[in-house]
Wavefront OBJ file of the C-alpha trace (Angstrom):
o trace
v -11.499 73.722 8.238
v -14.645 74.507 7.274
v -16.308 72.231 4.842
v -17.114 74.686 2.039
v -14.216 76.285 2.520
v -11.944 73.101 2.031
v -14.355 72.298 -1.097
v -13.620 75.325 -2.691
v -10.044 75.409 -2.071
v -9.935 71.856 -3.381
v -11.922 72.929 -6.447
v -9.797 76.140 -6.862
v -6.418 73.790 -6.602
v -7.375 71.255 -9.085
v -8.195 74.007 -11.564
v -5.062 75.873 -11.279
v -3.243 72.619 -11.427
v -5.062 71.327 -14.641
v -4.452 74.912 -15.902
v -0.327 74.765 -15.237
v -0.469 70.983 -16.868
v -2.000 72.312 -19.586
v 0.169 75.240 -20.163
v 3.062 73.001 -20.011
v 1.110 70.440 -22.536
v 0.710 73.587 -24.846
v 4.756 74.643 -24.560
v 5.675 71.514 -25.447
v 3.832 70.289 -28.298
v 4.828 71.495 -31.279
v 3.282 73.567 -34.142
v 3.623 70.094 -36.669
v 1.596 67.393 -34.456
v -0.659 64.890 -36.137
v -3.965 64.448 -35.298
v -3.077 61.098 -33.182
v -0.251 62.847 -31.140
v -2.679 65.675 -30.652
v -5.335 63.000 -28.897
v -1.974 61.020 -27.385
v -1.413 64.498 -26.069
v -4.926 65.134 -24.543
v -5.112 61.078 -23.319
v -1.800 61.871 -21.478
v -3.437 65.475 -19.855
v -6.425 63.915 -18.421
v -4.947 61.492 -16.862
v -2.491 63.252 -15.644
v -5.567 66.138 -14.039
v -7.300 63.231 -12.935
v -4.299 61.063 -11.073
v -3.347 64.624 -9.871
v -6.982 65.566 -8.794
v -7.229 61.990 -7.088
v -3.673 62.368 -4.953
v -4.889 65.948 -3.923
v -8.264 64.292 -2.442
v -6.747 61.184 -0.844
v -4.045 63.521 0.849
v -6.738 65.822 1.952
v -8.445 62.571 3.312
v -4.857 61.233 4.966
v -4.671 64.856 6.769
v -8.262 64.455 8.026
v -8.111 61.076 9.341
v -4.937 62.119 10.845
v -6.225 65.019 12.502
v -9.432 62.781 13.436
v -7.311 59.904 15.160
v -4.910 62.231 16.938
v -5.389 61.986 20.707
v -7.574 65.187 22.090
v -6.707 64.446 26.057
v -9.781 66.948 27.605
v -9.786 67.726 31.277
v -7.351 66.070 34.059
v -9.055 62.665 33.480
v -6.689 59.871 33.868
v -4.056 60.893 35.734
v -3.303 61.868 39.212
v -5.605 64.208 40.966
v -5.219 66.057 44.340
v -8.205 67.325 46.204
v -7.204 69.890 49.441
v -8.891 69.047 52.614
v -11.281 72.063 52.531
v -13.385 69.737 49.730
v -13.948 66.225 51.584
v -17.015 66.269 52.959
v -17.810 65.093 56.775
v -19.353 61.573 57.389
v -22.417 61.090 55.507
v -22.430 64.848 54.217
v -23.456 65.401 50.711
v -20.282 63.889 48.157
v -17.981 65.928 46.484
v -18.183 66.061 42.854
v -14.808 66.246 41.052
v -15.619 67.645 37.485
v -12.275 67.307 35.309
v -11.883 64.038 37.396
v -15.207 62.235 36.912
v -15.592 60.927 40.753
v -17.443 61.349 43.782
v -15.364 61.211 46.903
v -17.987 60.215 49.985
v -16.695 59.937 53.604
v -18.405 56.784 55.812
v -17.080 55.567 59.107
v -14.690 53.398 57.537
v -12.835 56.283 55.539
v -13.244 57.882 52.577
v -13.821 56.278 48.607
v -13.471 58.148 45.155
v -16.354 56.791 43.458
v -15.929 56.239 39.958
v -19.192 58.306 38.283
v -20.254 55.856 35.346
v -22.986 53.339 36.162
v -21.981 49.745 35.411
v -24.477 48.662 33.961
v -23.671 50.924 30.234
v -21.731 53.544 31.622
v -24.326 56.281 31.731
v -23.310 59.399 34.402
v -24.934 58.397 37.778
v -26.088 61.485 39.594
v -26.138 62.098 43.544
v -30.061 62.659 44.341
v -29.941 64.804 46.966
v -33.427 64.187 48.108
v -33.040 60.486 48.341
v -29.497 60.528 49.596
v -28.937 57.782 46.845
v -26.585 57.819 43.599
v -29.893 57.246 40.943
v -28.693 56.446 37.141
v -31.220 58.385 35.204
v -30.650 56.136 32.059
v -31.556 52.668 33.204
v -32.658 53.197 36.877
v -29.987 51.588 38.753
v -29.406 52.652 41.906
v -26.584 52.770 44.575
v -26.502 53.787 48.363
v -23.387 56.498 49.249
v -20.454 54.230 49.903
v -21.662 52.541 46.024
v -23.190 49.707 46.424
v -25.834 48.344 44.568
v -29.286 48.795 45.568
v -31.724 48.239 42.543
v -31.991 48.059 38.832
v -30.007 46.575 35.847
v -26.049 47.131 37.381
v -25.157 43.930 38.769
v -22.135 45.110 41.153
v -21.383 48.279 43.087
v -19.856 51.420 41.504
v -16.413 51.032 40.888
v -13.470 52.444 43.157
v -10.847 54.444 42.108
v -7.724 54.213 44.245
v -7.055 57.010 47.128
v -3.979 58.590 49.199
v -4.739 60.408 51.982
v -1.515 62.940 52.428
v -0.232 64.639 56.024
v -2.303 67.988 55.268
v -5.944 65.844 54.670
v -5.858 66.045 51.197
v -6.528 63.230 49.061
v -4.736 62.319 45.880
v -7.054 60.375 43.187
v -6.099 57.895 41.044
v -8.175 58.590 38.097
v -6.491 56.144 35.035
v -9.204 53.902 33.946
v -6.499 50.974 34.303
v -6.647 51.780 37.949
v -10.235 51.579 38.508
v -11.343 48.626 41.199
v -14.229 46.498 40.607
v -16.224 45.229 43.339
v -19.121 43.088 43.490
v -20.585 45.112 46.622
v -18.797 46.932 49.094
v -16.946 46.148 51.964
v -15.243 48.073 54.495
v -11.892 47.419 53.661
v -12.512 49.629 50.212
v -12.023 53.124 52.363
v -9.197 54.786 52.745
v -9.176 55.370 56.593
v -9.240 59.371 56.832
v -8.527 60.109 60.433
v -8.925 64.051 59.598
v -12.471 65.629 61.605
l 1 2 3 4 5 6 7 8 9 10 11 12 13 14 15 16 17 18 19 20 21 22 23 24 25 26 27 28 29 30 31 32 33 34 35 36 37 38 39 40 41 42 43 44 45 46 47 48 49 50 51 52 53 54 55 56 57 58 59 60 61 62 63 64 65 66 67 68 69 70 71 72 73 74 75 76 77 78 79 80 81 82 83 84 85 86 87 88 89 90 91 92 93 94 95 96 97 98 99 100 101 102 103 104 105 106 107 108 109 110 111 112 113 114 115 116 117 118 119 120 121 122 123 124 125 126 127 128 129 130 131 132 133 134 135 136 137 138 139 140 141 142 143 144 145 146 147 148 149 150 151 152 153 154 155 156 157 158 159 160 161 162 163 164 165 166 167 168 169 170 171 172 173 174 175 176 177 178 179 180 181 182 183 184 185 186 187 188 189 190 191 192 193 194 195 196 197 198
């Protein structure tokens, strides 16, 4: 909700509620009061608009923080993924970039990998560089070669794995929870998935 809007609603609610407490104050007391029930009377309204006034605000505050902490799952990102043979590339071919999934799947001799896109070093999106057939973090300057590992900069391992099925038809199923993500201190052939598909 919009934050001027949910101001003036709040404002409008408290007044109609101090209004309805007050009409009730005014129904009940009768014509005879004293001067000391009349401020027992008033004592007993504002605290009433203010306790009321104060549970209105913390509920508004409960629904927010509710609303705030409520899981807002965006994208396929942590679950299983299936890319059709059509998208992996050939052997040393540009990588395939899997939006929603946050990976690069690259194809060496030894198979394919699903490269995990974060750099290691803080996480930052690592871009392919066409130009320099490298993976170049643009935050730090850490750079990998196209089956991950570490070349230069701050990172201090290659880019992490994430775990791979190859199915009968040449597609490959990615394992994209972040529990399932392999570390690896450089790479090694055993990492690929063998993709005997040409």
């Amino acid at each position: 909700m919009n934050p001027l809007l949910r101001t003036v609603v709040g404002l409008g609610t408290g007044w109609v509620a101090s209004q309805g407490v007050a009409a009730v104050a005014h129904l009940q007391s009768g014509h005879g009061q004293t001067l000391a029930k009349k401020l027992h009377s008033r004592r007993s309204f504002t605290r009433n608009a203010a306790l009321g006034a104060t549970g209105i605000v913390l509920a508004q505050a409960g629904v927010a923080f509710g609303l705030l902490m409520w899981p807002n799952k965006t994208g396929a990102f942590g679950g299983e993924l299936t890319v059709g043979a059509d998208s992996i590339p050939e052997v040393g071919a540009t990588p395939f970039r899997h939006q929603e999934g946050k990976f690069y799947i690259v194809r060496t001799e030894d198979g394919i990998e699903a490269l995990y896109w974060k750099c290691v070093h803080l996480g930052c999106t690592v871009p392919w560089i066409e130009g320099d057939e490298l993976f170049i973090c643009p935050c730090h300057g850490s750079v990998y070669e196209y089956n991950g590992s570490r070349i230069a900069g701050p990172a201090t391992r290659a880019m992490d794995l994430m775990p791979t099925e190859v199915g009968e038809d040449g597609s490959v199923t990615v394992n994209t929870s972040p529990s399932a993500l392999i570390q690896r201190p450089e790479y090694s052939p055993d990492h690929a998935t063998p993709y005997p598909f040409s």
